[in-house]
C-alpha positions in Angstrom: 93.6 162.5 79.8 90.9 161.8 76.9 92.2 163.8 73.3 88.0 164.8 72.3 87.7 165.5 68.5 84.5 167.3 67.4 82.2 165.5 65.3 81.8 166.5 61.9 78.6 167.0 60.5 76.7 164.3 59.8 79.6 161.5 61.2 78.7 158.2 61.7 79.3 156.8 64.9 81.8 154.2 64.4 83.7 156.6 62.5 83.3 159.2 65.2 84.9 155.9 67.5 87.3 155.6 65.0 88.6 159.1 65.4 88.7 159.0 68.8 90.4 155.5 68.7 93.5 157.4 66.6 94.2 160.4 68.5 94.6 158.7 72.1 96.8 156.0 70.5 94.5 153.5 71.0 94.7 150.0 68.7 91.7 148.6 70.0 87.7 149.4 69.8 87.6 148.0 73.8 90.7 150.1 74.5 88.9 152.8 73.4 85.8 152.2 75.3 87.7 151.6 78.6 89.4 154.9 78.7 86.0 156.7 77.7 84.7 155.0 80.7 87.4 156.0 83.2 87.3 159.8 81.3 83.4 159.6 82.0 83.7 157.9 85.9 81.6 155.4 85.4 83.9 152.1 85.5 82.1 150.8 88.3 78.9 150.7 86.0 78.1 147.8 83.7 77.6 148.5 79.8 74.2 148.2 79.7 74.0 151.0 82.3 76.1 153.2 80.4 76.5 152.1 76.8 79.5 152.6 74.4 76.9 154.7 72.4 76.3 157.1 75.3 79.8 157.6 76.1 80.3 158.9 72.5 77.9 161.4 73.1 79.6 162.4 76.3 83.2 162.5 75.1 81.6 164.5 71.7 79.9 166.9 74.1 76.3 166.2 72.9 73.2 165.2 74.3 72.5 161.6 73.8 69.2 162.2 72.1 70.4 164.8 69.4 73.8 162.3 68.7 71.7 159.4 68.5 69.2 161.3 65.4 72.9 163.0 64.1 75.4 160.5 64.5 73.6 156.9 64.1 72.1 154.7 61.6 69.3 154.0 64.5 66.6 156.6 63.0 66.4 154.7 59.9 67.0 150.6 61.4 64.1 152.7 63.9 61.8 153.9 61.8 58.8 152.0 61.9 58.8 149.6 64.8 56.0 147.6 66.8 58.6 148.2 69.7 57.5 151.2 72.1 57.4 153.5 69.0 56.1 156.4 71.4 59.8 156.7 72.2 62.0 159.4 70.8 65.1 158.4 68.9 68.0 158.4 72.0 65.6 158.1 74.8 67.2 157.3 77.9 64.2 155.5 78.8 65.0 152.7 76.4 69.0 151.8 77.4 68.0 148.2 76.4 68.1 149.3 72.8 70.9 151.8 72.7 73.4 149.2 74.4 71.9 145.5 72.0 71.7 147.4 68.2 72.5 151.3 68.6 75.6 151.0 67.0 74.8 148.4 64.4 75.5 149.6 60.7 72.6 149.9 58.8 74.5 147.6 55.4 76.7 145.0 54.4 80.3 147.5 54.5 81.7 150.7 54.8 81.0 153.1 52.3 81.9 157.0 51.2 82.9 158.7 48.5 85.9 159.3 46.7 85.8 163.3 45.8 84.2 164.2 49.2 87.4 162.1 51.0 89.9 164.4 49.1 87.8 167.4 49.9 87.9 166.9 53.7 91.4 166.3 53.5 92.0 169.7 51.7 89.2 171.3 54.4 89.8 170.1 57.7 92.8 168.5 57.4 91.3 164.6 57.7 88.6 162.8 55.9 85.6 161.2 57.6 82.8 158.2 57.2 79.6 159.9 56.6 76.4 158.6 57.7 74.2 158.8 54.3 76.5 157.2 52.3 75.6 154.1 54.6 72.1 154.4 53.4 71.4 150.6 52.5 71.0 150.4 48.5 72.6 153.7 47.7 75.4 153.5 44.7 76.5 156.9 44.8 77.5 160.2 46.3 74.4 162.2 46.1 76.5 165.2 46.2 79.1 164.7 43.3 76.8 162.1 41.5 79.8 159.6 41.5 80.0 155.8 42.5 81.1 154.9 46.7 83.7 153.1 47.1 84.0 150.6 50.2 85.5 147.5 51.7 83.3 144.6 53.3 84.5 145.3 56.8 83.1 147.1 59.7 86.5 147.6 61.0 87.2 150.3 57.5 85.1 152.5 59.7 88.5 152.9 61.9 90.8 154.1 59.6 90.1 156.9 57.4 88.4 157.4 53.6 91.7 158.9 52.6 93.6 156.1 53.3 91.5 153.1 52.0 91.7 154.1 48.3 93.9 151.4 47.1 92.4 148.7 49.4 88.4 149.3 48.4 86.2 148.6 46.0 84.2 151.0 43.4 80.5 150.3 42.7 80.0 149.5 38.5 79.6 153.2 37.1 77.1 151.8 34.1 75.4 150.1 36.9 75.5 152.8 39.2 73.7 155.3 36.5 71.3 153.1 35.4 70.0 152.5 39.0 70.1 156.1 39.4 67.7 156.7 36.9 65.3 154.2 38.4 62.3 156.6 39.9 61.1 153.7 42.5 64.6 153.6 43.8 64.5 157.2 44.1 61.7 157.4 46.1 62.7 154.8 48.2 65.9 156.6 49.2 64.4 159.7 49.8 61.6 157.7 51.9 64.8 156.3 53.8 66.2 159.7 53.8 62.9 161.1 55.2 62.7 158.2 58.1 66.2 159.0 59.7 65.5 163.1 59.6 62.4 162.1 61.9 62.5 162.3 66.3 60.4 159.9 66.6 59.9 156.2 64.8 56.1 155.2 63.3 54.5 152.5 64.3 54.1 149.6 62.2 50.0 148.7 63.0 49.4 152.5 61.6 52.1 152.1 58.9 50.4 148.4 57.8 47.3 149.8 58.2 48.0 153.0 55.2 49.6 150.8 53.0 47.3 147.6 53.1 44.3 150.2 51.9 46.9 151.7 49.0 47.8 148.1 47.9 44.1 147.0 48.0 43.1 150.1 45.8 45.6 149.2 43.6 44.4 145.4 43.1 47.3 143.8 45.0 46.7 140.8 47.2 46.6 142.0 50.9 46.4 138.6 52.8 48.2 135.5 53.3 46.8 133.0 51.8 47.0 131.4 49.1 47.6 133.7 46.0 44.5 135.3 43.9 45.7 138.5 42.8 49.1 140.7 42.2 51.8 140.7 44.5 53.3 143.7 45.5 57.0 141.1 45.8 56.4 140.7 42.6 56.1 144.2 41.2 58.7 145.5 43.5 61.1 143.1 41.7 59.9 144.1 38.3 60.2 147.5 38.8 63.6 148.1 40.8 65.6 145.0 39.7 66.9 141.4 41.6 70.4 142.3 41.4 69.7 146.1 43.2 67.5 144.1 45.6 70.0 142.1 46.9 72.0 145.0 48.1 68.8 145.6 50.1 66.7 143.0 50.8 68.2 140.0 49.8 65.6 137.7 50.1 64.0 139.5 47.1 66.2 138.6 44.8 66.0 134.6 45.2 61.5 134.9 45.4 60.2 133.0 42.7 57.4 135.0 41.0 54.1 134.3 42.2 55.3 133.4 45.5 53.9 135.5 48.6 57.2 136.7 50.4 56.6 137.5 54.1 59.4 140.3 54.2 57.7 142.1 51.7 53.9 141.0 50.9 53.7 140.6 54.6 54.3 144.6 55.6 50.5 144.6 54.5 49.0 142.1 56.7 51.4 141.1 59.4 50.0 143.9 63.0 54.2 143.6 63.9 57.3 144.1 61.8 57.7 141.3 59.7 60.8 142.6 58.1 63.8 145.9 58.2 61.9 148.9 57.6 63.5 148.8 54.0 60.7 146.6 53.2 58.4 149.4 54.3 60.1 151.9 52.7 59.7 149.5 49.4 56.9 149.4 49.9 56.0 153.1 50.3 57.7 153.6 47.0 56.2 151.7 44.8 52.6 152.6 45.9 53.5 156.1 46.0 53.7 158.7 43.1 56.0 160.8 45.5 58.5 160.5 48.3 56.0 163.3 49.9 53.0 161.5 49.5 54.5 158.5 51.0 55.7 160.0 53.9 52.8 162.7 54.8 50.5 159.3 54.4 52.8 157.4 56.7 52.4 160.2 59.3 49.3 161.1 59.1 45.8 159.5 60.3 44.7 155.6 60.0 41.9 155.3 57.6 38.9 154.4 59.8 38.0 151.7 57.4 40.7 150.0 58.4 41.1 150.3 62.2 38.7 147.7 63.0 40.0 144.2 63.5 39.0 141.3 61.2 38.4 138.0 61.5 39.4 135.6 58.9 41.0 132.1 58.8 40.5 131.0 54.8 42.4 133.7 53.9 45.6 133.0 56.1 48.0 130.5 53.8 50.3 128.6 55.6 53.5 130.6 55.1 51.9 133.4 56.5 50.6 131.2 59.4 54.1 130.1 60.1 55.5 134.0 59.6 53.1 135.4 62.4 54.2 132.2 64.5 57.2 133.2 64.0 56.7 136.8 64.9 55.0 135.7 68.1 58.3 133.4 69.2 55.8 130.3 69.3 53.0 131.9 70.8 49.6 130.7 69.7 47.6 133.2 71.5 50.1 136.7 69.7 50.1 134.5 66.7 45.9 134.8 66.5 46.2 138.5 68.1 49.0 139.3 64.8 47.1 137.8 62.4 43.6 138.8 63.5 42.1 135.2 63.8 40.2 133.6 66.1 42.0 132.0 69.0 41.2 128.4 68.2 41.6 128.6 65.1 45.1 129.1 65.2 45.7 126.7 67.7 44.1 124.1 66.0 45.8 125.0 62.5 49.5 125.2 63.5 49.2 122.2 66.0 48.5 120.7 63.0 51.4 121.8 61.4 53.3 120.2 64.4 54.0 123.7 65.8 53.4 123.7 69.4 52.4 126.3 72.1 55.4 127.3 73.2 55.8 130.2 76.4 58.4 132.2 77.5 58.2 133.2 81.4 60.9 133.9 84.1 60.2 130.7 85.4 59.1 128.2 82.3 60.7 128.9 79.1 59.5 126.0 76.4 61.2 128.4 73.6 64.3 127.9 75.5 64.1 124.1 76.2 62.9 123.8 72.4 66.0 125.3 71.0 68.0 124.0 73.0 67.4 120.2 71.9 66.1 120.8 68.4 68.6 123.1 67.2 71.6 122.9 69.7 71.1 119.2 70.0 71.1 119.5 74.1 70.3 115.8 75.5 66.8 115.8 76.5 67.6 116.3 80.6 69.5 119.0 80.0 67.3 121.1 77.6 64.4 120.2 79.7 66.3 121.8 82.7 67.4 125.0 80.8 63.6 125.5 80.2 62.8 125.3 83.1 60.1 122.6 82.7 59.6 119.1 83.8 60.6 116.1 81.9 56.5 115.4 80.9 56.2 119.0 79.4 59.8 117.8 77.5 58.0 114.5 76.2 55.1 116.3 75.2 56.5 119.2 73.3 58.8 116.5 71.4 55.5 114.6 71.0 53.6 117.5 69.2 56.4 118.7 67.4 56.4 118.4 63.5 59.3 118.1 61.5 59.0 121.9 60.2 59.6 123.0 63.9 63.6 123.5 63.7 63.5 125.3 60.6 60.8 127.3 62.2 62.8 127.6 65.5 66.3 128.7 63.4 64.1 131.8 62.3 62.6 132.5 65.2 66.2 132.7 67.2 67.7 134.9 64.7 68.4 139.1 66.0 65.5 141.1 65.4 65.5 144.9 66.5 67.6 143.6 69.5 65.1 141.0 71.1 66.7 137.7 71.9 70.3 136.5 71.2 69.3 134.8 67.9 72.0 132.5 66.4 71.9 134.3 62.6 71.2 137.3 60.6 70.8 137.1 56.9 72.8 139.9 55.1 72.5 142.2 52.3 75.6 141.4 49.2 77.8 144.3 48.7 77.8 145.9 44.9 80.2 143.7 44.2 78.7 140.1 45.2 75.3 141.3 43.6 76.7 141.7 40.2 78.6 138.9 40.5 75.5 136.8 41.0 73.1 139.2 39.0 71.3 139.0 42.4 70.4 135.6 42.6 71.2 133.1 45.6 71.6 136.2 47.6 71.4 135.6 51.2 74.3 135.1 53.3 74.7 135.1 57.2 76.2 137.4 59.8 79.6 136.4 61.4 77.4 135.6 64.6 76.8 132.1 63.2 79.5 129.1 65.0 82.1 128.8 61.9 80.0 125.2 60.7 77.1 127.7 59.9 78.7 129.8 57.8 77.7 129.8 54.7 75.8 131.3 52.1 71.8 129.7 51.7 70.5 128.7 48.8 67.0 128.2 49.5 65.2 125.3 47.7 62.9 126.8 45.7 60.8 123.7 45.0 60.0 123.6 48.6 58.8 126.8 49.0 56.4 125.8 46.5 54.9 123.2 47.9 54.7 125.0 51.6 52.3 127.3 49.6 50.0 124.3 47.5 
């Protein structure tokens, strides 16, 4: 017997699981999950047939499309995508995506707010984790206009509101009021707020393609190379704060000025997502007067001036080289077709930077062997055979290799929209950690990293400096 509580409106999944988790006595998420799976019949099926987020949706008695948009950050983590964007939101056609990142929290924490926790206890009896408040880089209730309080732990989202009181935290009220007078954050909320409403995602070639001719109207740069004119980085930083940033987009908030930032500068000229859609949505807000504007512009049609594909290799610097290489998981053919440049050109510029060819096949898998020496430090036999590839192709990738490759490697292999199993995720600080720091040295790592690797990064800023001279 399964006890089936209806989801309130606007729920987040895991604290939908939560519920369900504490009225069948169960102590455990994976307890949880098994007796959904017997409840559903489908025990004899593997999780990425049936995934945990699809037998929510059965066990809340909603179709899996209309929990996904309802119940799940995915609409927002979703919203502009190079990955089959012609897919609803919760299509069934695309498990691989509802069982790798469907349930994955959209922020650092577990947030709500304070008032609406007492009022859910006076109205239906028990208080519940709502999914706006888990909007990343929002301070406060939009409803009472008060600070969130939250804890640092996924596992909050178990338990709930009402009984966390004591044991969370409260965003800085001063801080909280000034940021909500801050019109770019506004706009970027409500852009965020506009994104998860949507059915379907946009796609990020049609999305690059609107803002790279808003930022060039506006005289920012809209290339990667080497830095002639304003960077939109810089005046998103000016204009909405490092400490804010970090909450956000932490890499923001360690950028040196005058520095071309591929997360952010690159949404213009990078043809795939070179960052979380919040960098879109930054994006959007600062170019835009309105959230309105932004969004009817995002949805509407391509500007033909900017359809057609150009060629251009002075204009690519070399962090945006490495980005798009990146992007294209060592390819040097995607890396040309990403950063529309001719073929050889690539090839010839990032061998030069010792960054091989690398392919990724059923059968030969040079990413695989690569990681596997470089970063995992596999003898060379053994990496050579988990690639799939003979002992000469070894020599020879270790032979063209420069010495930027692991460092280039540890970002390739990191999580990205659920593609590959990536060994680390950098995170955004909670309110608390960004105030701390007043934003700066504001990356840290998801707990997917082995125990040595955690850590929080403090990038050398002199180095990026001299990648860009």
């Amino acid at each position: 017997m399964l006890i089936r509580p209806i989801p309130f409106p606007e729920e987040i999944d895991r604290g939908y699981l939560g519920r369900v988790m504490r009225f069948n006595g169960c102590a455990k998420e994976e307890d949880a999950i098994e007796l959904m799976r017997v409840w559903v019949g489908c025990v004899d099926k593997s999780w990425r047939e049936v995934s945990s987020l699809e037998l929510l949706s059965r066990v809340a008695g909603v179709e899996l499309p209309t929990f996904v948009r309802r119940h799940t950050s995915l609409p927002l983590r979703r919203g502009i995508t190079s990955y089959q964007p012609d897919l609803h939101h919760g299509c069934e056609s695309n498990k691989n995506m509802l069982w790798s990142t469907g349930m994955r929290v959209a922020r650092t924490g577990a947030y709500f707010c304070e008032m609406c926790a007492k009022e859910d206890v006076g109205f239906h009896g028990q208080s519940y984790w709502r999914r706006e408040h888990q909007m990343p880089g929002l301070l406060w209730c939009p409803k009472h206009m008060t600070p969130l309080r939250y804890l640092d732990d996924e596992s909050a989202f178990f338990s709930p509101p009402s009984s966390l009181m004591e044991n969370s935290q409260v965003v800085d009220a001063s801080w909280s009021n000034e940021i909500m007078g801050n019109e770019t954050v506004l706009r970027y909320l409500q852009i965020c707020w506009g994104l998860m409403e949507r059915t379907l995602p946009l796609a990020v070639k049609a999305v690059s393609a609107i803002l790279r001719g808003k930022a060039s109207s506006a005289g920012f740069q809209t290339y990667g190379g080497p830095v002639r004119a304003p960077l939109l980085s810089d005046a998103v930083i000016e204009r909405c704060g490092r400490t804010w940033l970090a909450t956000v987009l932490p890499v923001l908030a360690d950028k040196p000025d005058g520095i071309l930032s591929s997360q952010l500068d690159g949404v213009l000229y990078l043809t795939t997502s070179a960052s979380s859609v919040s960098a879109y949505a930054l994006a959007s807000a600062l170019l835009f007067d309105t959230a309105d504007d932004a969004l009817n512009n995002l949805t509407g049609p391509v500007p033909a001036v900017i359809h057609g594909r150009q060629r251009r290799t002075v204009d690519i610097g070399r962090e945006a080289l490495i980005a798009g290489y990146v992007q294209a998981r060592g390819s040097h053919s995607q890396t040309a077709a990403l950063l529309a440049i001719p073929n050889p050109a690539a090839a010839k510029r990032l061998n030069a930077l010792g960054l091989p060819n690398l392919i990724e096949s059923p059968s030969k898998n040079t990413v695989k062997a690569a990681v596997a020496f470089f970063v995992d430090k596999v003898s060379f036999v053994k990496s050579a055979e988990l690639g799939g590839i003979g002992q000469d192709a070894m020599e020879d990738l270790i032979r063209t290799s420069g010495a930027g490759l692991v460092d280039v490697l540890n970002e390739m292999h990191r999580p990205s929209g659920g593609r590959g199993s990536g060994i680390r995720r950098p995170l955004q600080l909670t309110p608390a950690e960004a105030t701390a720091t007043s934003g700066r040295k504001a990356v840290k790592y998801s707990h997917s990293l082995r125990p040595e690797q955690r850590r929080l990064a403090q990038p050398d800023l002199i180095e990026t400096q001299k990648v860009l001279q």
